[in-house]
N, C-alpha and C positions, 0 to 999 in steps of 0.2 A: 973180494976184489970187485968183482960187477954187483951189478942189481940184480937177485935172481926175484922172479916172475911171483906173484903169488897165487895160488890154485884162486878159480873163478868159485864161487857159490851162485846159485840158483835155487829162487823160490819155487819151485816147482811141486804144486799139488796137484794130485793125480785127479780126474775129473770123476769117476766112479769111487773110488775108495769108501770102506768106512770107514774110517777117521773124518772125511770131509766132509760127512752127515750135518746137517747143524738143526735142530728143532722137530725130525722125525728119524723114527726108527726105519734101518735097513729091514725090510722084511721079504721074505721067498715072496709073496706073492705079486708083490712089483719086479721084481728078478725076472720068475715066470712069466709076467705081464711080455715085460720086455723082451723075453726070446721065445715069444709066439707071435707077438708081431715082426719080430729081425725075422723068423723064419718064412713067415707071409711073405714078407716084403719081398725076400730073395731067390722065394718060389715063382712067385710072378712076374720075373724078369722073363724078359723074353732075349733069345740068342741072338746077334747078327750071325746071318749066313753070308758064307760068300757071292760075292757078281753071279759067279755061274761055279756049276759043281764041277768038277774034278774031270767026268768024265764025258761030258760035255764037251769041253777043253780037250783030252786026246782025241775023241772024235772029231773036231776041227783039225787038228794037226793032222792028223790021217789023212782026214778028204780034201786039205791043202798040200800035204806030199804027192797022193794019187794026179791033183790037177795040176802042177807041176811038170811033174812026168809025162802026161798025157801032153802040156801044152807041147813039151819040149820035144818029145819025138813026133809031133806034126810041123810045127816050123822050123826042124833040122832036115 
């Protein structure tokens, strides 16, 4: 009765594969090449830290509750 849809196809080759080899052999030691450099790379990141640490931060709130209170029961 209607038109139904027909499934999509996609060329899609995978970018590592072997099958997608063309003119050289897949061998270990470009493999291994490859995941001692991937591991280099991703040892030598370095972390962002946060603005200021954690406790830094409670310590501000503490010694801003403390002056707080101090203001408040001298100008009450």
């Amino acid at each position: 009765m209607f038109k139904q849809r027909k499934h999509k196809r996609f060329n899609y080759q995978p970018r590592f594969s072997k099958e997608n080899q063309t003119g050289s052999e897949f061998n270990e030691t470009s493999d291994k090449d490859f995941i001692s450099r991937w591991k280099e790379t991703r040892d030598g990141k370095r972390t962002v830290k946060g603005v200021l640490p954690v406790r830094t931060l409670i310590l501000a709130l503490v010694l801003l509750l403390i002056l707080m209170y101090v203001l408040e029961k001298k100008y009450m």
